[in-house]
N, C-alpha and C positions, 0 to 999 in steps of 0.2 A: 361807292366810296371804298380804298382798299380799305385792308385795315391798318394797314401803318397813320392814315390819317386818321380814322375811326380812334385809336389809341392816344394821337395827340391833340384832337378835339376835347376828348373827354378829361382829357389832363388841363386844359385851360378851366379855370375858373371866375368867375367874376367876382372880383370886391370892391368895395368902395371908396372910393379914393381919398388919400390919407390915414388909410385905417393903416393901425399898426399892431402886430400881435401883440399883446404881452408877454414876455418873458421870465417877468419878475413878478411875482403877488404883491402889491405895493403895502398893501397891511399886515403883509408879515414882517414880524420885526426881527432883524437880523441880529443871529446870536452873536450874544457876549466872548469874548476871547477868554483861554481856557485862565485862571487866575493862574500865578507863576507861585510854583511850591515851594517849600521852604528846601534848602540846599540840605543834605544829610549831614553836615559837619554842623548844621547847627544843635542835631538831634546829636549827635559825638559830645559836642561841647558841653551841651543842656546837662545829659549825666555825666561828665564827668565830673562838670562843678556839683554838681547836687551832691553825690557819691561822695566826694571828699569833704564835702562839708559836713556833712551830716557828721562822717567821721571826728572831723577835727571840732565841730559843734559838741558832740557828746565828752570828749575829749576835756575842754575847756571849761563845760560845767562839770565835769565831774574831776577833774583835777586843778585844774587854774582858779576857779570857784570855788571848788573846795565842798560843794553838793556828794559826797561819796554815799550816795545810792542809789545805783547803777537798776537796781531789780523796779524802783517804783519811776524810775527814766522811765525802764524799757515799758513797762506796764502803760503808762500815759502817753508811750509811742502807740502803742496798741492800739489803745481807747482812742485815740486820736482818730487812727487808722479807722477802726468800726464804726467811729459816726460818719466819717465822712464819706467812704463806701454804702453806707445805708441812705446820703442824702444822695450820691450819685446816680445809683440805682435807680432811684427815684424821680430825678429831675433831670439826667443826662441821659443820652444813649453810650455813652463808655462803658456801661456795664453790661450790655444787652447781651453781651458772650455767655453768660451764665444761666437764658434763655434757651440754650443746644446742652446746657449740661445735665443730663437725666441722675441728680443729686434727688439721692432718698435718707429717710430718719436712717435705716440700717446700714446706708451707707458713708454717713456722716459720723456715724459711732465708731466701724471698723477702717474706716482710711481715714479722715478729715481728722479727728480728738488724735492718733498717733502720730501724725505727720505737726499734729500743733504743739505735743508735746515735745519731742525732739528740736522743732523749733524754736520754742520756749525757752528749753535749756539752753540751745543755742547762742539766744538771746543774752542770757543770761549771762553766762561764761563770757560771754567776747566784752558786755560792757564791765564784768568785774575787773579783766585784764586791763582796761585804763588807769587804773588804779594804782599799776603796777609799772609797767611797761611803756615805753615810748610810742608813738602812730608808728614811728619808724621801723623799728624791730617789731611789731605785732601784724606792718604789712609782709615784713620779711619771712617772717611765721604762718601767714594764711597762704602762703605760696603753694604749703604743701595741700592745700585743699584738695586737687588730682587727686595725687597720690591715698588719700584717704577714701576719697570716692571709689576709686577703684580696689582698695583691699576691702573696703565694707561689702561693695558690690560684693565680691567672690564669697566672702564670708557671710554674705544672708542669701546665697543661691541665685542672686540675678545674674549672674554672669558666669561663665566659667574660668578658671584663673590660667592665664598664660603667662607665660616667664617671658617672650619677649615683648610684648608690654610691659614687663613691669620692670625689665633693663632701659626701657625709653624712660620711665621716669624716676632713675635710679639720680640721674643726674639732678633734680631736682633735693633729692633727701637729702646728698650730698655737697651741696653748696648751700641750701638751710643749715646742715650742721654746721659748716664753714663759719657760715654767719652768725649763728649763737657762740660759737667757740671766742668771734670779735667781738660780742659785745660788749661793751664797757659798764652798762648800768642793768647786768641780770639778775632778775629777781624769780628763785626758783615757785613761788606761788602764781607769779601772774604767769610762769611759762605753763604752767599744770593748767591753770584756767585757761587759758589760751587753746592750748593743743585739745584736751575734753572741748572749747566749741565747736573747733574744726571736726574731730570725731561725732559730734552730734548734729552738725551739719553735714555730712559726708552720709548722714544714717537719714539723713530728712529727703537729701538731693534723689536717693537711691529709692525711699518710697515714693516720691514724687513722682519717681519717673514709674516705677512700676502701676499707679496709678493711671499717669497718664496713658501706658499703653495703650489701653481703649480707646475709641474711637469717641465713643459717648462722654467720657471726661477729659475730653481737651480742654486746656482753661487756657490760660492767660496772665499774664504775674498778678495784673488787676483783678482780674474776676478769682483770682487762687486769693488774692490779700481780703477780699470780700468775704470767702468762706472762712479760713483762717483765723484773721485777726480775731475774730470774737472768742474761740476758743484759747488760743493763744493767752488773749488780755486776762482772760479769767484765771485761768493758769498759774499766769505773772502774778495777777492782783491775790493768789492766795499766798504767793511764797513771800511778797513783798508785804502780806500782814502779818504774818511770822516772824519777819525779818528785820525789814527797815521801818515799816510803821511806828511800831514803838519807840525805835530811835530817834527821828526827823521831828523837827521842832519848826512853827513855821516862821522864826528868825531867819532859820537857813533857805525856807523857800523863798521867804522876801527877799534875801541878800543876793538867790538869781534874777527875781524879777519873775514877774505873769506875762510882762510882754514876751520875756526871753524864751521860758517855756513854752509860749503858742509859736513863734517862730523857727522853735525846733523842731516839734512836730507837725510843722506845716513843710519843714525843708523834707524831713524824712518820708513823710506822706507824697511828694512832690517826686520822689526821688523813684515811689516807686510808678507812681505815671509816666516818668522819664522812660522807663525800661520801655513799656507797652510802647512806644512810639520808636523806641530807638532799636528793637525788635523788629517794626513793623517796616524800617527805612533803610535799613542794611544788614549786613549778611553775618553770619558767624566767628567770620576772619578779622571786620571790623569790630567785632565785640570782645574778642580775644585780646587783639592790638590794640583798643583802649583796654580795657583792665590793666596788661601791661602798662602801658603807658598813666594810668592814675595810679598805680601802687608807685613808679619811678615821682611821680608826684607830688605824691605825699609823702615821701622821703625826705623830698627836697624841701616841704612844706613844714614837715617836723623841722628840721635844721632851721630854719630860718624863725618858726616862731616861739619853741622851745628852747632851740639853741641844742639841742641833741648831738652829740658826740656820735662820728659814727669814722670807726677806725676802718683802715686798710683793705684789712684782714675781711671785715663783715663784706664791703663793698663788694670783695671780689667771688664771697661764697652768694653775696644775693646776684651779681651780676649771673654766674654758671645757674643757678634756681632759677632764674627768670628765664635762660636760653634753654632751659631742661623745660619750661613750662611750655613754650611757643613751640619748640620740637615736637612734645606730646601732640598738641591740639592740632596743630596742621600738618604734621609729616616730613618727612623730606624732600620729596617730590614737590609738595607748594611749595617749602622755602626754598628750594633752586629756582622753583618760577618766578616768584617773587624778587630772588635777590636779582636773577638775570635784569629782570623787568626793571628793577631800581638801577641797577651799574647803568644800562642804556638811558632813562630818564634823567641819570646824574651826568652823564658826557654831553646829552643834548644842551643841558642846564651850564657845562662849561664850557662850550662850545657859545653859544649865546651871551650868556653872560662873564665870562673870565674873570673879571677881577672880583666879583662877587664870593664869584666860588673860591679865588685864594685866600678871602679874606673868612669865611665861614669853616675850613680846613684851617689857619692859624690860631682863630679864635678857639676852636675845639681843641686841636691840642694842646693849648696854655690852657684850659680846663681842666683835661685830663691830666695834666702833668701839676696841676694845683691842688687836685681832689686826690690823687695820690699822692704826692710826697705831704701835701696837711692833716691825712687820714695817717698815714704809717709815723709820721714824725711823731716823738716822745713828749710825751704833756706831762706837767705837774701839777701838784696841787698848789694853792694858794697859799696852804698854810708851808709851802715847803722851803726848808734855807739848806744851805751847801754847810760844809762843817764851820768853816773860815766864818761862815757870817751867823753861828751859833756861838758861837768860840765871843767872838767880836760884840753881840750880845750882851754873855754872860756878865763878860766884865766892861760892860757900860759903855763900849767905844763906837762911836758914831751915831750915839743917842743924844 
């Protein structure tokens, strides 16, 4: 036999007829298809309503209510916060981040108690400003938050100080100023409380981060509000028994309501699980461009449920703030990218749809041209008469 037959001998083999290999394991059960995840504008949406609420929440008890004590709010935001962080701990894995964090007694004394004091204060100062100030003008005022971040940095040695950095965010001081010069209802106590929270924020932001430098204390805003808030609330709760304790009467707690108070602080607790998520789903440029976009928010938020005056003059200093802030954070180079990338996505947009887009170009100008000439136009007061109808008055005619 050669071997070419030798080879295709041994290649036949016999089986039985009707047999069929299997191919499949019939008792494996065929996996599940992958669940479809939530869209990242939900995780956008999520905080930005949380964010402004809380704002406008605290707002409304402590000024529309008439609760004016803002120190034993924030304290029972706190205490909110620590118990519910301690049950999470506990019965979730949301908190397991704090598992990689090699947090000690010595080091909870000299990083963790300073970074909660600053905070604290923080705390403190922004809710006294409602007191004072409109949401509108006090978001127009945290604008400069940058800008204090960066002189604190230089002035506590994190960073070294560069002048053309600090011409990028000249533009922002400069359209803040703009906009205090418009405001119609300033009140120089709540602007001092205001600017000292930014400054004690901007002192908190700057040890946080020297902090986290390590590799070992990465945290998490979750797992950061875990170690924090306890120190914090205690903080709070001694300045608010100094303070407000003695004053508060619980007519005034009944007249917010216990539901109203658990509701707050489950928005603000809420607000800050939003982050960790909206962190974990998009990128920095997304987190930028909302903030921006919730401070234009709450602007419009203030006007609408206060009724907040907001002139000309402030719109156009917070509009250049807000362009000086988005320059800072992303550069020039993104925003060419960006703007290129939008003109093309808006031709496609009118290209396809036309008449849409002229009608979204009209609408916006009859905006703009509403929100300017109603913002610069001259208001009076109520109680106000022209001479002729003082005159007309005096001596009884047309009464």
């Amino acid at each position: 036999m050669s071997t070419e037959e030798k080879t295709r001998v041994s290649g036949e083999v016999s089986r039985p007829e009707g047999t069929i290999l299997p191919t499949v394991n019939p008792d494996t059960q065929k996996p599940e298809p992958p669940k479809a995840a939530l869209h990242p504008a939900f995780y956008v949406a999520t905080w930005i309503g949380l964010s402004s609420s809380v704002i406008l929440f605290n707002k409304w008890i402590l000024d529309t209510l008439e609760f004016r004590y803002p120190v034993i709010l924030t304290t029972y935001h706190l205490t909110f916060a620590t118990i519910a962080t301690q049950l999470m701990a506990r019965y979730t894995s949301l908190l397991d981040g704090r598992k990689t964090v090699k947090m000690t007694g010595r080091v909870y004394l000299r990083a963790i108690v300073p970074i909660g004091l600053f905070f604290s204060l923080s705390l403190i100062c922004g809710n006294l400003t409602y007191l004072y100030l409109s949401v509108a003008f006090i978001q127009m005022l945290k604008a400069t938050t940058p800008v204090a971040v960066l002189l604190s940095s230089w002035s506590m040695g994190i960073a070294a100080p560069n002048m053309k950095i600090l011409m990028n965010v000249s533009a922002i001081v400069v359209g803040v100023i703009i906009a205090s010069f418009g405001e119609i209802k300033f009140v120089w106590i709540g602007f001092i409380y205001q600017i000292g929270g930014i400054i004690f924020e901007a002192i908190r932001l700057n040890l946080v981060q020297a902090l986290l430098s390590s590799a070992e204390y990465k945290m998490d805003p979750l797992v950061s509000l875990y170690y924090f808030a306890p120190v914090c609330a205690v903080m709070n709760g001694i300045v608010a028994l100094l303070w407000e304790v003695p004053k508060v009467t619980m007519p005034e707690v009944y007249h917010v309501g216990l539901s109203t108070f658990f509701l707050n602080g489950l928005c603000a607790f809420l607000l800050n699980v939003s982050v960790v998520f909206l962190i974990g789903k998009t990128s920095s440029l997304v987190m930028t461009l909302c903030g921006v976009l919730k401070d234009i928010l709450l602007v419009a938020a203030s006007m609408f449920i206060w009724g907040t005056p907001i002139s000309g003059l402030q719109a156009f200093g917070y509009t250049i703030a807000l362009c000086g802030m988005v320059y800072y954070k992303l550069g020039l180079d993104a925003i060419k990218g960006y703007a290129a990338e939008g003109v093309r996505q808006w031709a496609e947009f009118g290209n396809s749809r036309p008449v849409l887009r002229k009608v979204i170009v009209i609408v916006g100008a009859l905006f703009f041209l509403f929100a300017l000439f109603g913002g610069l136009a001259p208001s009076y007061g109520a109680d106000y008469r022209p001479y002729l109808g003082e005159t007309a008055a005096k001596y009884g005619i047309g009464s």
